[in-house]
KEPANU-212136 format. One line per 5 residues: number of its first residue (from 1); for each residue x negated, y negated, z negated of C-alpha. Coordinates in Angstrom, 2 decimals, always signed. Each point is the difference from the previous one (the first is absolute). Example, Ala and Ser with C-alpha at 12.3 -4.5 7.8 and 13.67 -1.06 7.14 Angstrom:
// KEPANU-212136
1 = -12.30,+4.50,-7.80 ~ -1.37,-3.44,+0.66 .
// end
This chain:
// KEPANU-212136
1 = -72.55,-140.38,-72.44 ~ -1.69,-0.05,-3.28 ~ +1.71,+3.44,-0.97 ~ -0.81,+1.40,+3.60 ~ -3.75,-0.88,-0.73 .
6 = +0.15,+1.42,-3.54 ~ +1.47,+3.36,+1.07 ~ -2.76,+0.24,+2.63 ~ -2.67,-0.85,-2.38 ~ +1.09,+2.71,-2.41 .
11 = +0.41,+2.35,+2.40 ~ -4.19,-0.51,+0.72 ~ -1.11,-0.02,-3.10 ~ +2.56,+2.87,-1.58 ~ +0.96,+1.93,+2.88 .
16 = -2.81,+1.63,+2.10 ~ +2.20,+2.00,+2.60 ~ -2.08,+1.54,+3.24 ~ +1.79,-1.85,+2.67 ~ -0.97,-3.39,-1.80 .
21 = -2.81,-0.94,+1.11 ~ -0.52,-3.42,-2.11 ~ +0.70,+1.55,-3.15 ~ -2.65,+3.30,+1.24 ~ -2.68,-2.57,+0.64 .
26 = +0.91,-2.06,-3.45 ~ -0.93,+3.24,-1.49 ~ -2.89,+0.78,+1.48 ~ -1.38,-3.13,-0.58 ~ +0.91,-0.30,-3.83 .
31 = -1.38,+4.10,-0.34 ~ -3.44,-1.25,+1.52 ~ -0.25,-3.47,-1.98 ~ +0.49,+2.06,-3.31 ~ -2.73,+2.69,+0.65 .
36 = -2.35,-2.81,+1.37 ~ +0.83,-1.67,-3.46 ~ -0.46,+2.91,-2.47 ~ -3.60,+0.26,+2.58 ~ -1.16,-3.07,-0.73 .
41 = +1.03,+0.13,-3.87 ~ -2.44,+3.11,+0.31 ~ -2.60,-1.70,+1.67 ~ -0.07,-3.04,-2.41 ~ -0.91,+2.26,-3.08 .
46 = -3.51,+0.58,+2.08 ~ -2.39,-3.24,-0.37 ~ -1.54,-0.14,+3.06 ~ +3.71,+0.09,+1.82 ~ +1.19,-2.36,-2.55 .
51 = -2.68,-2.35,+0.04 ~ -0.50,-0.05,+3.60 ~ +3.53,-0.01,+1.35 ~ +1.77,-1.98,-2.61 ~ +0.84,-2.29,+2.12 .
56 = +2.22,+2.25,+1.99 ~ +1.33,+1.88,-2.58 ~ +1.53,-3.25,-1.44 ~ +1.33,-1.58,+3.68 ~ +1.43,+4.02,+0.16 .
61 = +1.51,+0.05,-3.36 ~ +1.45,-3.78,+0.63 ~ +1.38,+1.08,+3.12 ~ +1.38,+3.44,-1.50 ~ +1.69,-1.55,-2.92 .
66 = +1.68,-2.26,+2.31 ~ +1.33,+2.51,+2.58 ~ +1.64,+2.10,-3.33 ~ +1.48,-2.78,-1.46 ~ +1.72,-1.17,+2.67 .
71 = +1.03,+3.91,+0.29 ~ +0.99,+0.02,-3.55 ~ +1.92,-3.42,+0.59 ~ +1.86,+1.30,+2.95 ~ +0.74,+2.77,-1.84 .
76 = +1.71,-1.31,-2.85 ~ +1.44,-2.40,+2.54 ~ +1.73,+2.57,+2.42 ~ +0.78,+2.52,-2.76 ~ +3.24,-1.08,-0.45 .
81 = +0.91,+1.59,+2.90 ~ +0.20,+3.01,-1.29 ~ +3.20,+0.91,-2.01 ~ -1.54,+1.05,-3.18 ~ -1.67,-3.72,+0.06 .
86 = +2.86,-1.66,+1.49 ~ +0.09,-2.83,-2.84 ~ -2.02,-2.90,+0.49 ~ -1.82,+0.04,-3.62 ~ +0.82,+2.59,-1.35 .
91 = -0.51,+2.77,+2.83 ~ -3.28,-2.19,+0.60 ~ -1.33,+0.63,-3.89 ~ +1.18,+3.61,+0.41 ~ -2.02,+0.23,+3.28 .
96 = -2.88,-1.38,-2.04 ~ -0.37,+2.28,-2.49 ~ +0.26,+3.43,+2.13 ~ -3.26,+2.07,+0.11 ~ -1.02,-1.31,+3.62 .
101 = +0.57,-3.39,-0.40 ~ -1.88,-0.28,-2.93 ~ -2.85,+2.33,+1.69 ~ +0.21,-3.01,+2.41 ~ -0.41,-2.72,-3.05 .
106 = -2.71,+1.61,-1.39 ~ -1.52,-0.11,+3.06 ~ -0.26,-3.88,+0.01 ~ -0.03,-0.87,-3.78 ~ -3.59,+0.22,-0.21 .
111 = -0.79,-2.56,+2.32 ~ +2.42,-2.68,-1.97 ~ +0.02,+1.20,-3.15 ~ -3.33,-2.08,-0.92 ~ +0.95,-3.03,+2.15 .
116 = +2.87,-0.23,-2.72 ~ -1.36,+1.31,-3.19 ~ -3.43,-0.54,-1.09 ~ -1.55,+3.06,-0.45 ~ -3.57,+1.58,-1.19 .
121 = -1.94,+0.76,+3.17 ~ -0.56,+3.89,-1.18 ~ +3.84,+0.36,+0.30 ~ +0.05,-1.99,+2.92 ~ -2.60,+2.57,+1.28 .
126 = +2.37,+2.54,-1.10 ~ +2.90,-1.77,+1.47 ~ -1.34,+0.80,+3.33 ~ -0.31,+3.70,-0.08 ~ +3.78,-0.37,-0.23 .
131 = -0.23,-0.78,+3.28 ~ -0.02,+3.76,+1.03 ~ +3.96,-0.20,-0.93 ~ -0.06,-1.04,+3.88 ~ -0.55,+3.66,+0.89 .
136 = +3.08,+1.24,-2.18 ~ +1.91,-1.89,+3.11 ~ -0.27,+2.50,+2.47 ~ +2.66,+2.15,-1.52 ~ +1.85,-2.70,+1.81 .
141 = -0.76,+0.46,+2.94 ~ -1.77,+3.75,+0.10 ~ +2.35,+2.72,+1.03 ~ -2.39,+2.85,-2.16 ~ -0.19,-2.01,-3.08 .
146 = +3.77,-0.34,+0.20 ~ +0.26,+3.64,+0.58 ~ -2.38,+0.21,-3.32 ~ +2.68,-2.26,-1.98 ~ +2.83,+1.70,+1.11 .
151 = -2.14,+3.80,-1.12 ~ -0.70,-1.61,-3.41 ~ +3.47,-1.78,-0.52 ~ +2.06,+3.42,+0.72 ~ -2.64,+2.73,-2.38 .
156 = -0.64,-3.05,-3.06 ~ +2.25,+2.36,-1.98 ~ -2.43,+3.15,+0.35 ~ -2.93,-2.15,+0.59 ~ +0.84,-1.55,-3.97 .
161 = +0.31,+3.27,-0.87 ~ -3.56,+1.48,+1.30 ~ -1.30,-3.11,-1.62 ~ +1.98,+0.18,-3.36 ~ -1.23,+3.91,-0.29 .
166 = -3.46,-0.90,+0.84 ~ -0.18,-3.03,-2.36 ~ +1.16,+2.74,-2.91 ~ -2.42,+3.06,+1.25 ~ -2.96,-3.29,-0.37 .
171 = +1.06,-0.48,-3.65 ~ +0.51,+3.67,-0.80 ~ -3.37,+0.95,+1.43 ~ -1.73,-2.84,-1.21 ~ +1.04,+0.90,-3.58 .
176 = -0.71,+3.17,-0.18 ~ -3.15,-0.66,+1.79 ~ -1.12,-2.75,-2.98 ~ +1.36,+3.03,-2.64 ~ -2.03,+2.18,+1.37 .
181 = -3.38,-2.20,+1.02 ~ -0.32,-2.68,-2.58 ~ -2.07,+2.29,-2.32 ~ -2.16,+0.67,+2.58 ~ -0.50,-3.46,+1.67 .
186 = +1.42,-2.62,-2.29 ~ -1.34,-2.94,+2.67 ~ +1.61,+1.70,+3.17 ~ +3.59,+1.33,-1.52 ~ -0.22,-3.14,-2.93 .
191 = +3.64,-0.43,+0.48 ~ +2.89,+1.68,+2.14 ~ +0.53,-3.41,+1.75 ~ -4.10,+0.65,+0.94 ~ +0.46,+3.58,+0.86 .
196 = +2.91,-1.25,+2.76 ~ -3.33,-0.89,+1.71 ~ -0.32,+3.04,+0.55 ~ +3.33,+1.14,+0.74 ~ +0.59,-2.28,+3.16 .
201 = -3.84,+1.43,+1.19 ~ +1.15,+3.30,-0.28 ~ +3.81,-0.14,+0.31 ~ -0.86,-1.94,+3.79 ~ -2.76,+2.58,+0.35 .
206 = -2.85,-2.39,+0.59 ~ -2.12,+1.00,-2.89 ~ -2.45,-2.67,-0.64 ~ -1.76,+2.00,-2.42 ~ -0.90,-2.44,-2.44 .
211 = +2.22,+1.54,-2.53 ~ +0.81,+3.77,+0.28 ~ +0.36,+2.47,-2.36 ~ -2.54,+2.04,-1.70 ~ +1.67,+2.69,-2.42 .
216 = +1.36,+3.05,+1.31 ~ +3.38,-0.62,-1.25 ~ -0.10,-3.74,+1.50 ~ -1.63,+1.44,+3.57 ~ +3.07,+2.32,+0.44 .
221 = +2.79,-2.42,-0.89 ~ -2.28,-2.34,+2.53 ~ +0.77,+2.65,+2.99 ~ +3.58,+0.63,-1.19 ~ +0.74,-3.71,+0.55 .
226 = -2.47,-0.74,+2.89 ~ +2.47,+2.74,+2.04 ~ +3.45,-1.28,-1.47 ~ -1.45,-3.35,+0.88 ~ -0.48,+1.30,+4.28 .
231 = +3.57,+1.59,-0.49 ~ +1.47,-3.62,-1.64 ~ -1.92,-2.41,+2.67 ~ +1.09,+2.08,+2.96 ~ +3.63,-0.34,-1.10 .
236 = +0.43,-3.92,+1.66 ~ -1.75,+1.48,+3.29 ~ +2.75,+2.52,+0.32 ~ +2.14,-2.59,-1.04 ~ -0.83,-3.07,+2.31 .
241 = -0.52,+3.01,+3.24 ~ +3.70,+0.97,-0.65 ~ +0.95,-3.52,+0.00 ~ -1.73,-0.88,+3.30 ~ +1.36,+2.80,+1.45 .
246 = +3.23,-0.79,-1.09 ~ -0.22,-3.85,+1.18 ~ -1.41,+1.25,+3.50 ~ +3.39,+2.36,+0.59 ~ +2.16,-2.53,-0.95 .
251 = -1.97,-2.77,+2.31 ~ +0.52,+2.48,+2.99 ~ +3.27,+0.62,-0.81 ~ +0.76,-3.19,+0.44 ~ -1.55,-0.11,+3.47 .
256 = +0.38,+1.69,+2.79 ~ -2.71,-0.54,+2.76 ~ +0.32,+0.50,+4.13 ~ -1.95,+2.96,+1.19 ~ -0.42,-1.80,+3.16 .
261 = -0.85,-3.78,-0.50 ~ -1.23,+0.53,-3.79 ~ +2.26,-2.49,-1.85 ~ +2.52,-0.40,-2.34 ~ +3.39,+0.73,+1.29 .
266 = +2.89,-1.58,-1.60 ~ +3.35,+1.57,+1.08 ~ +0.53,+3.43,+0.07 ~ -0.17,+2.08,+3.40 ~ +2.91,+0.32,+1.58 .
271 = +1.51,+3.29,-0.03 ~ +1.11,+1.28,+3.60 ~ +3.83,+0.55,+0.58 ~ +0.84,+3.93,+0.03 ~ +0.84,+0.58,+3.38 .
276 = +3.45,+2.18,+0.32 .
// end
């Protein structure tokens, strides 16, 4: 009985199939209590909610804690029912420490960190903003941030690439930048480490202005870079569009959807007997 329960129980929390209608609604409800929560966190940073309200926020945050750490319990309770947890305490600890279920700590910690360990109220105070960990939970249970996971997972190699050229066309243009500038304005360009400023402004093309150029030789290597810096940043958007692309096909391909009803159909059509 106590295995029939468990399986259920993981199959709720872990397995959000359409035809399952307890597990759909288990969703739903854990989506909405984790944007109500990263709401209120919101609201609390403005006094007159804060001061007003405080009341509720607390009962809210009491009663949110609870619900996700008896979510978090049951989790690390029924997670042995899957194979890759299938030991007791040791598929339990391994469970533990994967990127969700510690997404799912972190969500919680805050609340009992300072009933254990006496802390300074300013990192108490700062304790709390940890409290928007909550939202990092709907990857759990949101098919498009899964999608978005499953984009980034399969393009990380050319996705550390873009990054690893654009980190070396910031230092590159950032020294020669501070070579070229420092005569002119020794506070702006003081050091190549101050002329990166600079570099991300223009490299991301937002251009604050507060530090630009002002010889001719430094204005021209300022365009050169501001275009190789469109060409670099719209590398990951070609990138990541590929890659949704890519994760759309394959979703459809593993679909195939009634023309006449709309859903999912699950065995292949029948193929009519040649006749003669």
């Amino acid at each position: 009985m106590s295995k029939k329960v468990k399986n259920r129980l993981y199959e709720i929390l872990e397995i959000a199939s359409a035809d399952d209608l307890p597990s759909r609604l288990f969703d739903i409800f854990i989506m909405t209590l984790i944007s109500l929560n990263v709401i209120v966190v919101i609201l609390e940073t403005v006094e007159s909610f804060s001061s007003q309200y405080m009341l509720f926020f607390w009962i809210f945050e009491i009663f949110s804690v609870s619900v996700f750490t008896i979510e978090y319990l049951l989790r690390l309770w029924t997670c042995t029912t899957n194979n890759r947890f299938r030991s007791p305490i040791k598929g339990r600890i391994r469970f533990a420490v994967t990127p969700l279920a510690l997404v799912d700590l972190m969500a919680i910690l805050p609340f009992y960190l300072p009933m254990i360990i006496p802390l300074d109220l300013r990192f108490i105070r700062a304790l709390r903003l940890f409290r928007l960990f909550r939202l990092f939970k709907m990857g759990r249970y949101s098919e498009a941030l899964k999608t978005l996971g499953n984009v980034f997972k399969e393009k990380k190699e050319e996705l550390l690439i873009t990054v690893f050229s654009v980190i070396i066309l910031l230092v590159v243009s950032s020294s020669l930048m501070y070579f070229v500038e420092n005569a002119a304005q020794p506070e702006a360009f003081s050091s190549i480490p101050a002329a990166m400023w600079w570099g991300i402004t223009t490299l991301t093309t937002v251009g604050y202005g507060d530090v630009h150029p002002i010889t001719p030789i430094g204005k021209l290597l300022g365009a050169i870079i501001a275009l190789l810096g469109i060409g670099m940043f719209a590398l990951p958007t070609g990138i990541l569009a590929s890659g949704f692309a890519e994760e759309i096909q394959r979703r459809q391909g593993k679909r195939r959807i009634c023309p006449h009803c709309g859903n999912d159909i699950d065995e292949p059509p029948e193929t009519p007997a040649n006749s003669g």
